[in-house]
KEDREN-132689 format. One record per residue (C-alpha): y, x, z; residue in one letter; residue number from 1. Coordinates in steps of 0.25 Angstrom, whole numbers, plus 5000, padded with zeros to 4 digits. Each point is the difference from the previous one (the first is absolute). Layout:
SITE; Y; X; Z; a; NUM
...
//
This chain:
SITE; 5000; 5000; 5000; x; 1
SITE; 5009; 5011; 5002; x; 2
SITE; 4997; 5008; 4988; x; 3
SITE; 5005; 4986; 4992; x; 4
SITE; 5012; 4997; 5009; x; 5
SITE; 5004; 5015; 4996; x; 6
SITE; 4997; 5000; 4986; x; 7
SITE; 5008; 4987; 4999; x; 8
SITE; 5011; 5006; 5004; x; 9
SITE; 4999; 5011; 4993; x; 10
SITE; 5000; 4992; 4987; x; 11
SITE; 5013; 4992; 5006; x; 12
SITE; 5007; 5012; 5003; x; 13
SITE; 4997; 5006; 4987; x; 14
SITE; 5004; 4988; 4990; x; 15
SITE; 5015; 5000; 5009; x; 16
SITE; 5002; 5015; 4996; x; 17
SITE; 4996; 4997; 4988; x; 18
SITE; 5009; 4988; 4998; x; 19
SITE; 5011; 5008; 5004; x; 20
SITE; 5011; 5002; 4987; x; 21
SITE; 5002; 5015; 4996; x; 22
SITE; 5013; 5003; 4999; x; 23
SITE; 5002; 5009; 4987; x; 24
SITE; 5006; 5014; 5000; x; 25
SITE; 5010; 4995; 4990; x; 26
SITE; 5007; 4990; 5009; x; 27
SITE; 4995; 5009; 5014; x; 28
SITE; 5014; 5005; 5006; x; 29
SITE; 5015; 4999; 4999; x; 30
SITE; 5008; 4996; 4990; x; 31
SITE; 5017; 4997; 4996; x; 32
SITE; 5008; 4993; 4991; x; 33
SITE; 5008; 5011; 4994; x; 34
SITE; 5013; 4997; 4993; x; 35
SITE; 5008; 4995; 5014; x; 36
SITE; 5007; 5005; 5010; x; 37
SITE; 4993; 4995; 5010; x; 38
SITE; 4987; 5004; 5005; x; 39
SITE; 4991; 4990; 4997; x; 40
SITE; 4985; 5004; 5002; x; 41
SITE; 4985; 4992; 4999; x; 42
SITE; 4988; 5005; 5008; x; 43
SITE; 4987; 4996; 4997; x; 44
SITE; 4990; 5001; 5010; x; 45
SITE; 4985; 5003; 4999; x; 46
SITE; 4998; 4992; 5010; x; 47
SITE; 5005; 4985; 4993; x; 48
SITE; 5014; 5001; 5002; x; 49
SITE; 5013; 5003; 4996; x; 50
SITE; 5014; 5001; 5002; x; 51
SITE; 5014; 5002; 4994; x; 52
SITE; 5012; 5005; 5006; x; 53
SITE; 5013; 5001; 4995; x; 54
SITE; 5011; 5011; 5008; x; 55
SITE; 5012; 4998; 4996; x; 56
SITE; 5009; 5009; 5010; x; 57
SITE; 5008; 4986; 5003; x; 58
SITE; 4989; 4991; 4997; x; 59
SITE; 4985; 4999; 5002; x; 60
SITE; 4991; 4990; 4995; x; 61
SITE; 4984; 4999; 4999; x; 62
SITE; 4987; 4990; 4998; x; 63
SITE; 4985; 5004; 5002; x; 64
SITE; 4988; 4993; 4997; x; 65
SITE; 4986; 5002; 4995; x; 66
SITE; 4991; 5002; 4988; x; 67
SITE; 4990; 4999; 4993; x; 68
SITE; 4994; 5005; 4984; x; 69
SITE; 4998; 4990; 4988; x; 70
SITE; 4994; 5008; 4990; x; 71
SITE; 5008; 5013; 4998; x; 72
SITE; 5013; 4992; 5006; x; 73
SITE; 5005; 5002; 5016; x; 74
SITE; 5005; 4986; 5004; x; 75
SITE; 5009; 5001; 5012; x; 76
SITE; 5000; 4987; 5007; x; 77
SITE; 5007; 4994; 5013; x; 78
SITE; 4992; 5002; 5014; x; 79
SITE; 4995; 4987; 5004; x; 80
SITE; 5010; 4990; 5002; x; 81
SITE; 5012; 5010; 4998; x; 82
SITE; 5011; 5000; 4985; x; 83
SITE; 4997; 5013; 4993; x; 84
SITE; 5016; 5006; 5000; x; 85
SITE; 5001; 5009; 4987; x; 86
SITE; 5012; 5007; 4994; x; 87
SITE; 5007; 4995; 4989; x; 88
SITE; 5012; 5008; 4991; x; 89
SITE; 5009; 4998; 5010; x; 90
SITE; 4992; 4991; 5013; x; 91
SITE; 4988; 4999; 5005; x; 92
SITE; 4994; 4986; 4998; x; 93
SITE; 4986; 4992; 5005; x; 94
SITE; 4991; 5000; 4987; x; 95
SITE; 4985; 4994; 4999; x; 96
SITE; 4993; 5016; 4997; x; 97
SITE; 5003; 5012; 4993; x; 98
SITE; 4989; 5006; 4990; x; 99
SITE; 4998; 5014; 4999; x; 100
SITE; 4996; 5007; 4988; x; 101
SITE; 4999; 5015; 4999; x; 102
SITE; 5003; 5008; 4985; x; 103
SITE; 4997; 5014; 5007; x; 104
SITE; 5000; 5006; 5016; x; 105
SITE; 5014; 5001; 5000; x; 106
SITE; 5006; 4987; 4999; x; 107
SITE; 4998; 4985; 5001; x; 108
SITE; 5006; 4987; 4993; x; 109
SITE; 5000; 4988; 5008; x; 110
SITE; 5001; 4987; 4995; x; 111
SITE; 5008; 4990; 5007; x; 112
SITE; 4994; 4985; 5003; x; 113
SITE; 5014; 4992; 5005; x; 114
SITE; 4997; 4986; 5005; x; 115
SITE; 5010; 4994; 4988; x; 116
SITE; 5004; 5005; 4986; x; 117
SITE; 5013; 5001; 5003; x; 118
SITE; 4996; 5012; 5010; x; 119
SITE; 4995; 5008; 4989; x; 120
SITE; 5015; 5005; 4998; x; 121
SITE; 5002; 5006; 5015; x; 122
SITE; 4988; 5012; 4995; x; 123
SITE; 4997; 5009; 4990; x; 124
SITE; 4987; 4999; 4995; x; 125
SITE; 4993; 5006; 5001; x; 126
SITE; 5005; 5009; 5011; x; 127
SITE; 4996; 5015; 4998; x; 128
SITE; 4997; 5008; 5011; x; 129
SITE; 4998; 5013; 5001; x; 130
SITE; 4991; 5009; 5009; x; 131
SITE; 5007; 5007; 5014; x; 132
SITE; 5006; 4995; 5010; x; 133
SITE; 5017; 5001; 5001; x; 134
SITE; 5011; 5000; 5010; x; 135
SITE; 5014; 4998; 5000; x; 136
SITE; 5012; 5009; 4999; x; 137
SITE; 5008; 4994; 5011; x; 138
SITE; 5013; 5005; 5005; x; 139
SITE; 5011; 4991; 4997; x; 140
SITE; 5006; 4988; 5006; x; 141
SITE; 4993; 4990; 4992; x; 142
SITE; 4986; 5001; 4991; x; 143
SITE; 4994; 5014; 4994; x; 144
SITE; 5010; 5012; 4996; x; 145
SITE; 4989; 5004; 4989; x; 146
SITE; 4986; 4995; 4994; x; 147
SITE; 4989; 5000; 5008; x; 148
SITE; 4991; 5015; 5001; x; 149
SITE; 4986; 5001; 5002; x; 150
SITE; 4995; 5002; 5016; x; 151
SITE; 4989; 4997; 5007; x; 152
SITE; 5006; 4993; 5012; x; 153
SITE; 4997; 4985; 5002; x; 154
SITE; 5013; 4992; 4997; x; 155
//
């Protein structure tokens, strides 16, 4: 009896590791929306999760969340009951998901799903990201004196 009572949980444990998603090493890491002053950066976790943060010197702004593979795509999604918070060109917004896609290591395109049509114009789509995490240039009254650098500090 207790050889089946072992080998039944051996064959539980082995199907949830197995049903765990693998997080590609295309979409492993940090990534930034180049092309802005602020410091806006997208980290993808291996385990399930996610988050953005923008640092703006005089502004911060941020969303998290989790995902999960479709295909060769990286949906992000909304915890459970929470809005998924996504930047826009010049706001962040709630949308329904973001869908990854990867066209080498080094960057990413997201595509935007907005909750209307109308939203389609807050974002470019799709958002390219590059590979690296950035910081802002503070030292001003008021928002970054430069574009962002690359750093390894969390911001």
């Amino acid at each position: 009896m207790i050889r089946f009572t072992l080998l039944i949980f051996i064959a539980l444990y082995s199907l949830l590791v197995l049903a765990q998603e693998e997080l590609s090493a295309s979409f492993n890491g940090v990534f930034h929306l180049p092309k802005t002053w602020d410091a806006i950066n997208l980290q993808i976790n291996k385990t399930g999760t996610f988050r953005w943060r923008l640092n703006g010197c005089d502004y911060n702004n941020g969303g998290n969340g989790t995902w999960k593979t479709v295909e060769d795509m990286l949906i992000l999604e909304p915890r459970e009951s929470y809005k998924l918070n996504w930047i826009g060109k010049n706001l962040s917004f709630d949308v329904k998901e973001v869908r990854l896609s990867t066209r080498n290591n080094d960057e990413i395109h997201a595509e935007i799903i907005t909750f209307k049509e109308s939203e389609k114009t807050l974002v470019d789509d799709p958002q390219i990201w590059k590979r690296g995490r950035v910081c802002a240039q503070c030292g001003g009254f008021i928002g970054p004196t430069a574009p962002p650098k690359f750093c390894t500090e969390d911001n």
